[in-house]
Backbone as CSV, one residue per row, in Angstrom:
resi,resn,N_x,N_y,N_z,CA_x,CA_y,CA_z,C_x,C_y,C_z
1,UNK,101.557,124.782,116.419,101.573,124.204,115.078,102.515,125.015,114.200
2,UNK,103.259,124.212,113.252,103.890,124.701,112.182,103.174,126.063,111.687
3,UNK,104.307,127.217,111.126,103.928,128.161,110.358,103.280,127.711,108.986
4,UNK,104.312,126.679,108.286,103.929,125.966,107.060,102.762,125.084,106.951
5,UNK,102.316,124.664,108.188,101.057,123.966,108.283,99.801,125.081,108.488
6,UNK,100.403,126.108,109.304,99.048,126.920,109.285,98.437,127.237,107.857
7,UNK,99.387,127.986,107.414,99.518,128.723,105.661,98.814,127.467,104.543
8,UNK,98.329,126.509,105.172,98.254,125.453,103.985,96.625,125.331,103.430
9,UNK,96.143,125.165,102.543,94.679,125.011,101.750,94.236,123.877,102.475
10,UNK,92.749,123.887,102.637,92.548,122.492,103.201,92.490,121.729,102.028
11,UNK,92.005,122.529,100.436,91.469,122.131,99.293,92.753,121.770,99.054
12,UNK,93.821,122.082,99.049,95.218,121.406,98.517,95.617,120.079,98.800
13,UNK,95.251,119.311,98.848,95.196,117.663,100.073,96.496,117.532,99.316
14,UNK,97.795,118.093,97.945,98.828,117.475,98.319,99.986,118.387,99.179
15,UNK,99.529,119.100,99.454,99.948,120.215,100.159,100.226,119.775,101.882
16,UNK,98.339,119.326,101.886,98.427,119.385,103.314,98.847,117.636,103.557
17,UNK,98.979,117.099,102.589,99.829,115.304,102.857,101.732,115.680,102.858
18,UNK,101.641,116.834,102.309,103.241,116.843,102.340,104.297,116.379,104.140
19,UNK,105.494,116.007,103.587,105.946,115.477,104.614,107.791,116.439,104.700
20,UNK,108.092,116.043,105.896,109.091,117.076,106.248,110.148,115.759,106.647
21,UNK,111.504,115.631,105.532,112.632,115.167,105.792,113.128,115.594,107.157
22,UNK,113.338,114.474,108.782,113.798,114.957,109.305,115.312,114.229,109.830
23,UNK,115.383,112.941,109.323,116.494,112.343,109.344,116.731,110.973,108.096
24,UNK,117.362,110.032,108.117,116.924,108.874,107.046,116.045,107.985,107.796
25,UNK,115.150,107.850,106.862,113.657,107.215,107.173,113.150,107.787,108.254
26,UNK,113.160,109.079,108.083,112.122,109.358,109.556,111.384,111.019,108.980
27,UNK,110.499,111.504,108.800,109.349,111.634,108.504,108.811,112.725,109.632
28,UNK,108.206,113.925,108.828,106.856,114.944,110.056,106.261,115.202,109.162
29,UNK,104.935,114.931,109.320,103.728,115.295,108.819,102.553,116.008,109.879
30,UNK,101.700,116.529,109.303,101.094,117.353,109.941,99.193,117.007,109.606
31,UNK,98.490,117.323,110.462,96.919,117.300,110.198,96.290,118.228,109.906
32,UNK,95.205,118.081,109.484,94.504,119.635,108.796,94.089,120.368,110.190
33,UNK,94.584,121.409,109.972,94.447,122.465,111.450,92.544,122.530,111.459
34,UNK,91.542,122.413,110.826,90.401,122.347,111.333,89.547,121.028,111.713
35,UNK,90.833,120.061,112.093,89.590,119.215,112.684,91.235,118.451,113.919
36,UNK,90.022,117.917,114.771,90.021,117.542,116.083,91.028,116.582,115.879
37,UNK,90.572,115.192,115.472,91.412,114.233,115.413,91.560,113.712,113.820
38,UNK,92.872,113.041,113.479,93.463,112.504,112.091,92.201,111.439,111.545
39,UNK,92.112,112.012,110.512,91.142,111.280,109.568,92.069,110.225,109.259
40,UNK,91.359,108.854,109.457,92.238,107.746,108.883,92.866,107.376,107.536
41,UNK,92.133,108.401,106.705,92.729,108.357,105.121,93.901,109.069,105.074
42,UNK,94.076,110.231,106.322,94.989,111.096,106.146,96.266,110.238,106.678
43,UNK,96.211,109.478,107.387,97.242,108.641,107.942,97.686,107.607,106.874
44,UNK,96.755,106.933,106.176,97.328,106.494,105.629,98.578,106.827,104.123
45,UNK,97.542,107.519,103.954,98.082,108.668,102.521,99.748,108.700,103.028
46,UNK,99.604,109.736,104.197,101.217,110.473,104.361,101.630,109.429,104.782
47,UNK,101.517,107.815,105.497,102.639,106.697,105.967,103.166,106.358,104.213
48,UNK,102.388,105.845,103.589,102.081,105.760,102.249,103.803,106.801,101.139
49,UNK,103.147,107.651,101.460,104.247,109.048,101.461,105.308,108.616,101.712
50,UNK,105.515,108.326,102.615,106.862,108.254,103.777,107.630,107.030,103.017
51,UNK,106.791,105.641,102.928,106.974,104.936,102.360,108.087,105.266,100.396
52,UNK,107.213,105.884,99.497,107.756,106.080,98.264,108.778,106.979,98.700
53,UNK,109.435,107.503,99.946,110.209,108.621,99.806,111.637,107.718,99.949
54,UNK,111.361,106.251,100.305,112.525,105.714,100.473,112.511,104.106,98.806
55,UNK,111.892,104.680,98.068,111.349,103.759,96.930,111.776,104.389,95.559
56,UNK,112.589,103.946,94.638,113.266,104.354,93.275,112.725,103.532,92.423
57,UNK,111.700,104.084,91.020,111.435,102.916,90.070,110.399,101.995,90.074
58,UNK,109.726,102.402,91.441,108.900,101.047,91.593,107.404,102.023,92.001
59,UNK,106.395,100.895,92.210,105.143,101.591,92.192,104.383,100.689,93.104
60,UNK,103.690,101.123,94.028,102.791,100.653,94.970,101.789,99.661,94.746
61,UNK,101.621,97.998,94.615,100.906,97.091,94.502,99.643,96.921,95.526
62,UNK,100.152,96.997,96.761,99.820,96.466,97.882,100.231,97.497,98.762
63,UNK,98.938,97.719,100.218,99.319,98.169,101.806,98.094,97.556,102.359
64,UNK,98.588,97.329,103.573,97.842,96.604,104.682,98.017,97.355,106.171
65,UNK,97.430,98.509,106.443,97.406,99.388,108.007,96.423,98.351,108.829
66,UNK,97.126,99.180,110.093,95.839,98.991,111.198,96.439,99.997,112.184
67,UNK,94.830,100.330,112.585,94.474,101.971,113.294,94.917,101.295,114.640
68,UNK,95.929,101.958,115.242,96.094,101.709,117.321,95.626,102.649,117.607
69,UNK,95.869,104.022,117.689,95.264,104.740,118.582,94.706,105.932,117.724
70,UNK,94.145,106.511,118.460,93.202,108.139,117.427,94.576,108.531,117.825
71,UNK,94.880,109.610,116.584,95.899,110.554,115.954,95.515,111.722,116.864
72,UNK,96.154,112.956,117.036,96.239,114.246,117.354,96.288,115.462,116.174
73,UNK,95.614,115.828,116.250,96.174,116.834,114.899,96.704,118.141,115.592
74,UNK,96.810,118.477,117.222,97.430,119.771,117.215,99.007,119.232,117.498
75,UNK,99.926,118.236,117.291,100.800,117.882,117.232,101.389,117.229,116.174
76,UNK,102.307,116.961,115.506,102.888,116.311,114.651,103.319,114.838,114.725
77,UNK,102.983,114.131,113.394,103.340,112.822,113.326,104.641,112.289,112.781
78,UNK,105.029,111.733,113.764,106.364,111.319,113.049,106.277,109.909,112.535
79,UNK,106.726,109.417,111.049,106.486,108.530,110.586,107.966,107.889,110.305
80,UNK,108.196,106.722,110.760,109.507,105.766,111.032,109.616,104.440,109.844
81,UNK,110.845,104.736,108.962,110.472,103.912,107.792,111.348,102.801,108.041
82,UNK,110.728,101.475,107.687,112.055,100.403,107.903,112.269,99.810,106.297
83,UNK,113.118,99.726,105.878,113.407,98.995,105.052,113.111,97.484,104.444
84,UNK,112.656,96.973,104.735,112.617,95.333,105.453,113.297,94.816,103.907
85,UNK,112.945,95.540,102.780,113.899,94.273,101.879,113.436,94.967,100.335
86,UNK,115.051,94.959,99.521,114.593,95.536,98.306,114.992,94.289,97.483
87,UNK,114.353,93.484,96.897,114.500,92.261,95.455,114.583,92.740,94.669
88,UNK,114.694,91.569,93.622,115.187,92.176,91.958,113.676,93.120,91.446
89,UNK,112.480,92.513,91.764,111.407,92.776,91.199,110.596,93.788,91.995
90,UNK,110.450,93.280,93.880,109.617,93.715,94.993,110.743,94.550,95.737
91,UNK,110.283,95.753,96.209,110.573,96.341,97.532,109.132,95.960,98.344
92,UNK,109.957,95.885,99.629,108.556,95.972,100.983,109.146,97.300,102.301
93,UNK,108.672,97.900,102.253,108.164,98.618,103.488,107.283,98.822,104.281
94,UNK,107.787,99.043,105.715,107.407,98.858,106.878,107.055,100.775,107.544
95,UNK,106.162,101.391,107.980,105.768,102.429,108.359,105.311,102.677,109.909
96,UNK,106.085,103.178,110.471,105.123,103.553,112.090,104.957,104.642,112.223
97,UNK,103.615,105.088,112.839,103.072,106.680,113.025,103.146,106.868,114.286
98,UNK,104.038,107.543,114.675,104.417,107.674,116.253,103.433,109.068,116.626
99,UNK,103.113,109.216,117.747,102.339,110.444,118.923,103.064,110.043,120.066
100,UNK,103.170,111.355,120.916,103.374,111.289,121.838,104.422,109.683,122.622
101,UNK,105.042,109.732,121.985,105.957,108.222,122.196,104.935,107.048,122.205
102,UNK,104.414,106.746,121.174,103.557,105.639,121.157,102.852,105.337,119.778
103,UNK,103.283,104.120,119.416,102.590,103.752,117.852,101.226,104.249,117.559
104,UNK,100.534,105.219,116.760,99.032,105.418,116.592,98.837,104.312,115.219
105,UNK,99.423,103.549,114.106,99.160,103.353,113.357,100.581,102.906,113.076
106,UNK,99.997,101.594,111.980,101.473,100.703,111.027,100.873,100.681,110.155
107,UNK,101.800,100.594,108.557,101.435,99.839,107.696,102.378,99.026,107.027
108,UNK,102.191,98.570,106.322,103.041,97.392,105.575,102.756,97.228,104.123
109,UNK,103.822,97.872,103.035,103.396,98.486,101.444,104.026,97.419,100.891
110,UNK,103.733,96.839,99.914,104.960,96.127,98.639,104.862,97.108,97.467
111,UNK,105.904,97.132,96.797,106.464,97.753,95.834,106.885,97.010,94.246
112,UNK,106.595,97.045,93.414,107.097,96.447,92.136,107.230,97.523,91.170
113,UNK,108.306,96.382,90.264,108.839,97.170,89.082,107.828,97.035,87.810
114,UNK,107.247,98.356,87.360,106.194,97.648,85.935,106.465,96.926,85.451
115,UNK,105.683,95.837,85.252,105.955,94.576,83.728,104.557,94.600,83.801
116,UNK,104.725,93.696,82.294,103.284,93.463,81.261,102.925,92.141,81.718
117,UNK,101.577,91.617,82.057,101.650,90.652,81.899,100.055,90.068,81.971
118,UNK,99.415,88.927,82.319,98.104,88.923,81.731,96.971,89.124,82.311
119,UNK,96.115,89.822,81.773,95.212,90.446,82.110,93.437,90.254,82.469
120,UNK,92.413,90.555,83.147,91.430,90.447,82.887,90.870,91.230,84.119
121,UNK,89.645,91.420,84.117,88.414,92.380,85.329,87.593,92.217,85.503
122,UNK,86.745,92.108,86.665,85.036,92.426,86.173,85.240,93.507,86.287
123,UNK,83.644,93.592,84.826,83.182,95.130,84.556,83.031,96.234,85.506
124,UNK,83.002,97.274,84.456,82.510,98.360,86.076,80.874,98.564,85.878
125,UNK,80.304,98.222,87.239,78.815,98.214,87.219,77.965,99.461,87.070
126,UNK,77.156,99.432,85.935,75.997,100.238,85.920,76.328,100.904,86.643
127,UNK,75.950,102.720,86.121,76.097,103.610,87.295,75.640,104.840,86.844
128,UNK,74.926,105.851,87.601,74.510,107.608,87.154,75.275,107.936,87.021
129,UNK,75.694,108.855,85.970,76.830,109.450,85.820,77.126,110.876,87.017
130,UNK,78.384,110.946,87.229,78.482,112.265,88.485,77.903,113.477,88.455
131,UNK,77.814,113.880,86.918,77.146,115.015,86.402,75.749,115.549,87.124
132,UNK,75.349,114.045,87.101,74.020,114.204,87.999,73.519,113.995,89.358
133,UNK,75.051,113.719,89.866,74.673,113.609,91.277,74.960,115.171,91.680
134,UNK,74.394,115.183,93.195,74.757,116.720,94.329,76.031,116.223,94.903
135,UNK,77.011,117.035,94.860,77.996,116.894,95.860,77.813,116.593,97.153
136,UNK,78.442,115.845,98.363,78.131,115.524,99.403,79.367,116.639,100.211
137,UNK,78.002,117.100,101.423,79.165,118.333,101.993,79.063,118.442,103.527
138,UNK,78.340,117.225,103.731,78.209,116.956,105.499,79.445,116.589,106.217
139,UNK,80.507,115.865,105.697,81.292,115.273,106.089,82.302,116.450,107.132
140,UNK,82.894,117.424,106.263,83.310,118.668,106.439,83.043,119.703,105.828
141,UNK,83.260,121.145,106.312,83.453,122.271,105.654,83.650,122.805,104.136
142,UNK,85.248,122.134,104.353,85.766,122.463,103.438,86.567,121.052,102.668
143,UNK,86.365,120.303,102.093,86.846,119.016,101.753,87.864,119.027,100.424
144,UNK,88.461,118.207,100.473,89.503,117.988,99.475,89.376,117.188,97.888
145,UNK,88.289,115.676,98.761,87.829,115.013,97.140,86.404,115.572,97.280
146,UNK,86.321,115.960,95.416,84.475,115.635,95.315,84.019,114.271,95.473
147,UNK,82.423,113.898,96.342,82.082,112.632,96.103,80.558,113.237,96.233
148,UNK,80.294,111.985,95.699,78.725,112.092,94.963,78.344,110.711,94.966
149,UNK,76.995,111.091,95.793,76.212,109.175,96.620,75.155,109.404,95.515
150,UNK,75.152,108.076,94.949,74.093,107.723,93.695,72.418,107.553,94.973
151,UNK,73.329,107.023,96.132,71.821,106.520,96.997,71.834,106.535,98.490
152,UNK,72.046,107.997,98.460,72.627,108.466,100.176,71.374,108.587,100.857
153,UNK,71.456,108.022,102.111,70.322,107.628,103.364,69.752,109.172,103.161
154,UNK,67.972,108.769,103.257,66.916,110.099,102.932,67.615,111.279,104.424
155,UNK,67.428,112.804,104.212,67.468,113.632,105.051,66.544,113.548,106.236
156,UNK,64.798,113.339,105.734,64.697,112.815,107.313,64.905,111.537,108.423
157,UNK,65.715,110.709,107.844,66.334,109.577,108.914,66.799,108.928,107.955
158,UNK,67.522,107.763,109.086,68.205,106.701,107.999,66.413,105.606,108.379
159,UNK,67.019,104.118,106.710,65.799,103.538,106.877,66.780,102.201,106.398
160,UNK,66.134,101.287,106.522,67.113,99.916,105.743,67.251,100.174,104.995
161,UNK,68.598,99.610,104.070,69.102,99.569,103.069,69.819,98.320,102.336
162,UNK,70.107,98.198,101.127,71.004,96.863,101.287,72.450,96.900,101.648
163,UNK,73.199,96.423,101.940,75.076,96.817,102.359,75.692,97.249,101.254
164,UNK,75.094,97.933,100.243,75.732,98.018,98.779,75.640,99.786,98.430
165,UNK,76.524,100.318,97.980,76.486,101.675,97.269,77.455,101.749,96.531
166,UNK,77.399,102.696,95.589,78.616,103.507,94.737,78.222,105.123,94.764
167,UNK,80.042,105.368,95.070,80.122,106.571,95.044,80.968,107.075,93.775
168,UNK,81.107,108.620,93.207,81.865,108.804,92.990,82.788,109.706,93.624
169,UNK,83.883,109.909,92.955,85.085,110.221,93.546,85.950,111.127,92.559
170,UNK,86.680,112.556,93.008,88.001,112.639,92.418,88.669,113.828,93.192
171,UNK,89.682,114.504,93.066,90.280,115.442,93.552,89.900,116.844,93.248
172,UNK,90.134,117.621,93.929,89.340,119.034,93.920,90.525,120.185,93.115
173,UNK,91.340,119.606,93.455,92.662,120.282,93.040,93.666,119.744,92.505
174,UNK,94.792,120.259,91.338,94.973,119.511,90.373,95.994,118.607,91.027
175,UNK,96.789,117.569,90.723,97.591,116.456,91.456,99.140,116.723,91.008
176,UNK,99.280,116.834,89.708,100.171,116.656,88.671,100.798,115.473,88.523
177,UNK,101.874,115.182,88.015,102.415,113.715,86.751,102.529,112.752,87.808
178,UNK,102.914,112.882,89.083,103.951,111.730,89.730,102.927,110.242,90.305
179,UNK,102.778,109.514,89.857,102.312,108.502,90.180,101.708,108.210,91.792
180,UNK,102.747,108.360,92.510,102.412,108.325,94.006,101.861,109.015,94.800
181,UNK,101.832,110.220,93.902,100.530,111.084,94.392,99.269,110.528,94.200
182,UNK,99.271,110.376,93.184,97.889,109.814,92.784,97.439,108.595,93.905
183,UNK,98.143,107.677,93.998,98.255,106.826,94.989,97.902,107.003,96.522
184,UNK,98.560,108.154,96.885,98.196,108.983,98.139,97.153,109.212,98.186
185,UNK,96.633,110.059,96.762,95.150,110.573,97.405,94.071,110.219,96.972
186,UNK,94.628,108.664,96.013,93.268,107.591,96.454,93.383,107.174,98.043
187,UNK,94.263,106.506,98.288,94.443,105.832,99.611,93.325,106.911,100.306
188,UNK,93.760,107.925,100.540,92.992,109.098,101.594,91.897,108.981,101.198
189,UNK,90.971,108.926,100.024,89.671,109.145,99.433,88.935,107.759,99.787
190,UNK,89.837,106.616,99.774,89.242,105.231,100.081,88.480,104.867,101.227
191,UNK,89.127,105.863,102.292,88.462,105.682,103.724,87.094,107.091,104.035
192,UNK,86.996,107.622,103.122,85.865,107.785,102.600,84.412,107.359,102.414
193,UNK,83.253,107.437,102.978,81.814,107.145,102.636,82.180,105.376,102.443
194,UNK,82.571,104.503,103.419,83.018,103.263,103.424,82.369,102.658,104.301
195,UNK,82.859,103.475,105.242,82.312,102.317,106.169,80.920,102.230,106.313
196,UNK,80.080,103.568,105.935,78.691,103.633,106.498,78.163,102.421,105.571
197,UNK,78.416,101.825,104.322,77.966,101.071,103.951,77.503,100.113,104.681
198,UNK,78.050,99.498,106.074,77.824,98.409,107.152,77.369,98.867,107.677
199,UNK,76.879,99.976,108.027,75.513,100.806,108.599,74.483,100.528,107.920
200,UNK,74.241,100.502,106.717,73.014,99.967,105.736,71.532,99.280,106.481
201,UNK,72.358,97.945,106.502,71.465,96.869,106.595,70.474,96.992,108.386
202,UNK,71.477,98.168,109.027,70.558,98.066,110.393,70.078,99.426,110.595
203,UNK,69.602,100.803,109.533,69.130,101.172,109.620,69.854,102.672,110.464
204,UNK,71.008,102.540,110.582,71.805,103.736,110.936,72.836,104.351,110.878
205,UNK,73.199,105.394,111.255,73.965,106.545,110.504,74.888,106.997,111.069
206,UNK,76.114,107.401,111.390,76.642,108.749,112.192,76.366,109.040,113.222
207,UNK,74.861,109.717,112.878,74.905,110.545,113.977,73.839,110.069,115.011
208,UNK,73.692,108.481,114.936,72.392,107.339,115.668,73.327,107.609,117.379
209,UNK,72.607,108.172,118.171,72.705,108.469,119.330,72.966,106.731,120.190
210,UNK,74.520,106.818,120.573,74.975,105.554,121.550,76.062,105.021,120.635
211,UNK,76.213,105.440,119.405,76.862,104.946,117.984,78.162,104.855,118.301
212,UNK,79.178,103.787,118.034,80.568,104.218,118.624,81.504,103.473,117.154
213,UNK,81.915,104.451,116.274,82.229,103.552,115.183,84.161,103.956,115.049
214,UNK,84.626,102.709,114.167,86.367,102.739,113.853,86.865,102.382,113.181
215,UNK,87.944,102.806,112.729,88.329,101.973,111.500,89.135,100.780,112.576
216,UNK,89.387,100.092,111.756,90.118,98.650,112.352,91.512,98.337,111.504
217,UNK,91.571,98.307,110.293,92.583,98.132,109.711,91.964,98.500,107.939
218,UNK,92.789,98.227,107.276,92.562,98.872,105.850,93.755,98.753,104.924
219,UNK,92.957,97.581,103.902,93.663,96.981,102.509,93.418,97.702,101.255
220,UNK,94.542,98.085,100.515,94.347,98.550,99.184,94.949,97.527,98.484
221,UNK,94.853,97.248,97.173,95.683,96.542,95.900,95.312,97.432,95.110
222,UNK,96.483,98.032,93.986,96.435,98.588,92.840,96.719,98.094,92.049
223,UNK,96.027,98.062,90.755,96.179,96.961,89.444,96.730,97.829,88.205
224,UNK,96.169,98.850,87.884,96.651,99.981,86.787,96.904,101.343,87.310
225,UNK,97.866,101.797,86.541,98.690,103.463,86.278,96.901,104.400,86.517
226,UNK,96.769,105.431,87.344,95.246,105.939,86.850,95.591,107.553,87.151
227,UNK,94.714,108.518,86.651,94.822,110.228,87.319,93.554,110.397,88.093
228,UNK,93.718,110.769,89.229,92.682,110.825,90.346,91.873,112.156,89.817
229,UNK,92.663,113.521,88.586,91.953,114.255,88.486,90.959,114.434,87.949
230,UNK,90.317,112.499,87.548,89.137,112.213,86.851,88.218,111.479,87.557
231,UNK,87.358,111.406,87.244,86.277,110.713,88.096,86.376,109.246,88.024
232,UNK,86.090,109.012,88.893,86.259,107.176,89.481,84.779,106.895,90.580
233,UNK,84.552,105.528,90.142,83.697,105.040,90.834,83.776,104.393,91.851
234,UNK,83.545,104.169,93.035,83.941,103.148,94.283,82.988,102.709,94.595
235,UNK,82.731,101.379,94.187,81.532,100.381,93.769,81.900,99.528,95.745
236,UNK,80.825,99.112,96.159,80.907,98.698,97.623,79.919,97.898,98.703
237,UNK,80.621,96.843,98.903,79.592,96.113,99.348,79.832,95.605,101.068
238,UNK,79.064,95.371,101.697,79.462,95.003,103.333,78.742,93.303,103.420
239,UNK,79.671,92.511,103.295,79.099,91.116,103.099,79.133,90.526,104.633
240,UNK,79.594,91.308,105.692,79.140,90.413,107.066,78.989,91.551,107.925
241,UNK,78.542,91.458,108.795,78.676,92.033,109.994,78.556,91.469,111.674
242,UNK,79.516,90.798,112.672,79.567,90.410,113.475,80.323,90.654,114.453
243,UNK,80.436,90.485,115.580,81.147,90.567,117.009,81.574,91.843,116.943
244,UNK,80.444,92.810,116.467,80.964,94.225,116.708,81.733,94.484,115.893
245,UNK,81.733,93.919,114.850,83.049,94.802,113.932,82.397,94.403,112.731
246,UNK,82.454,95.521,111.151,81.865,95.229,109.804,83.246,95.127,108.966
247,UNK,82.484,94.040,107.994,83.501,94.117,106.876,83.233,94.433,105.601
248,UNK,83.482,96.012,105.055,83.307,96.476,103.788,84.264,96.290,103.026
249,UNK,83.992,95.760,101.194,85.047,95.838,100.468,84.475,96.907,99.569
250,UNK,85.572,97.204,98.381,85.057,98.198,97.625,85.983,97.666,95.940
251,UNK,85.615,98.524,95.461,86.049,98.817,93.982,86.155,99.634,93.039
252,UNK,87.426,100.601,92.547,87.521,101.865,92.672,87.531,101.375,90.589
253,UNK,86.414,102.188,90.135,87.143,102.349,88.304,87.378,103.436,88.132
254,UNK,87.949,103.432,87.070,88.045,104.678,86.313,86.961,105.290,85.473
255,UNK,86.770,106.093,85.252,85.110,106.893,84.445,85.115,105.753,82.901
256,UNK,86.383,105.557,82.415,86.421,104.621,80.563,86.284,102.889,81.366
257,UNK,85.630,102.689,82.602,85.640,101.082,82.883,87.080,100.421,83.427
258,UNK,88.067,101.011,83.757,88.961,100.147,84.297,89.394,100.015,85.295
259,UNK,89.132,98.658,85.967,89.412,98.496,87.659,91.007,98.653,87.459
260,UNK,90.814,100.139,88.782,92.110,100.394,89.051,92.439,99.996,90.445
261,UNK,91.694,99.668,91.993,91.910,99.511,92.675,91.133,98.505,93.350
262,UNK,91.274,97.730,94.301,90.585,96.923,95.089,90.933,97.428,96.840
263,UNK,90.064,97.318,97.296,89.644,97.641,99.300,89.155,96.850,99.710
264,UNK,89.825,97.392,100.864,89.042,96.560,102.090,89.108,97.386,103.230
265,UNK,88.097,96.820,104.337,88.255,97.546,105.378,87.425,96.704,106.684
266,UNK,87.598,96.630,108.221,87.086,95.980,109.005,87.112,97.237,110.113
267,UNK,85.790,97.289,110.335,85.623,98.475,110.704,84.795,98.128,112.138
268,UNK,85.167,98.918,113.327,84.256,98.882,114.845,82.692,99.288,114.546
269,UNK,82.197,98.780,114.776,80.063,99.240,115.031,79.653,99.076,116.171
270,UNK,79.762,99.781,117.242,78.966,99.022,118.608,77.534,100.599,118.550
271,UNK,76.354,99.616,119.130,75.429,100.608,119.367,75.041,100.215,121.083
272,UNK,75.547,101.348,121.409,75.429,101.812,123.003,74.040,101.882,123.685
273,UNK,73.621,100.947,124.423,72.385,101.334,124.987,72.172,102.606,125.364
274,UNK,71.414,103.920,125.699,71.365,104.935,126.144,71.312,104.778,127.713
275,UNK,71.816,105.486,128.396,71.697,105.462,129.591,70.399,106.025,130.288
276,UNK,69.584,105.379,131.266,68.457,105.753,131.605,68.431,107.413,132.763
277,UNK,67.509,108.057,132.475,67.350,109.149,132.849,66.729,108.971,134.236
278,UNK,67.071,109.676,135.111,66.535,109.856,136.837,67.547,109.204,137.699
């Protein structure tokens, strides 16, 4: 592994999303040296990255990934940018996350130029304020966003639930001015306490012995300018679940009420019979 990757904060997430110019449109990024395989937020974030590094003026509307293979983190990702088309109004780019000579991940971003134009939202729903939630610290060690579950499954087991939660959300460390950061490390924070929501309704968790869970692919839309170094809500609901795969959406505000983002996500659930003993 990189010297510059060793030396890096895990708490720094723009540090450790940074990306390494290695030709035009082509891209090395690196994974957090304490875990096994690429967190899917982290993939998206730095394709994301890769993406604005070939983008002047314009600001991220829309991305649409889907996960091919688990990532490596003791090797480097090379991320391959295509151009596909800059208009008067839209850029679109095209992203591949190469391993070991082989696509792990695509995405597909649109780009626009700010204009004003007309407006409306639903509200942001009822909610505890963060103040009073406990930080959540199972996930990892050492983590990058704070989040805080208004109604996280009891410590001694999971039990039914409805497909619905809100979390909050923000960065641990400061971001500064540039827009696409901010962008980055929502994207990364989105794939976040998501999917278990489609765990809800059947009563299990993580760590439910036979459990085999994935991301599948993963939609953002951004509607307003926002600073991640404030708290945001990610309001979330799982309205189906079938043929082995869940579908959670979400809804990211800002702490003053304003929907800044919309998600999605279609995520793997298979529960593994246990294999019989003797």
């Amino acid at each position: 592994m990189s010297e510059m990757n060793s030396e890096r904060d895990p708490l720094d997430l723009v540090a450790t999303l940074a990306l390494e110019p290695i030709e035009v449109n082509l891209f090395r990024g690196w994974g957090p040296r304490e875990d096994r395989h690429f967190f899917g937020g982290h993939v998206i974030a730095q394709a994301l990255l890769a993406a604005y590094a070939t983008i002047e003026g314009r600001v991220c509307h829309s991305l649409h990934a889907y996960f091919i293979r688990p990532g490596d983190t003791s090797i480097p990702v090379i991320y391959e940018v295509d151009r596909a088309r800059d208009g008067g109004s839209f850029s679109t780019r095209r992203v591949i996350a190469i391993q070991h000579g082989q696509q792990i991940f695509n995405l597909a971003a649109s780009f626009q130029t700010p204009e004003a134009g007309f407006e409306h939202q639903f509200p942001m729903p009822p909610a505890v304020p963060p103040e009073s939630l406990k930080e959540e610290t199972g996930w990892r060690a050492a983590r990058p966003i704070d989040v805080r579950w208004a109604d996280p499954q009891p410590s001694a087991g999971p039990v039914v639930k409805e497909p619905k939660k809100y979390v909050w959300m923000r960065a641990k460390r400061p971001i500064g001015p540039d827009l696409h950061l901010h962008h980055a490390l929502l994207a990364y924070a989105s794939d976040m306490a998501f999917m278990e929501t489609a765990l809800r309704p059947h009563g299990i968790i993580w760590s439910t012995p036979g459990l085999q869970t994935a991301s599948l692919d993963h939609a953002m839309w951004f509607h307003h300018p926002f600073d991640f170094n404030q708290w945001h809500l990610y309001d979330q609901d799982s309205p189906v679940t079938s043929g082995g795969r869940g579908l959670v959406r979400g809804q990211m505000f800002s702490e003053d009420g304003k929907l800044i983002a919309s998600i999605a996500q279609d995520c793997l659930m298979r529960l593994k019979a246990p294999k019989p003993h003797g």
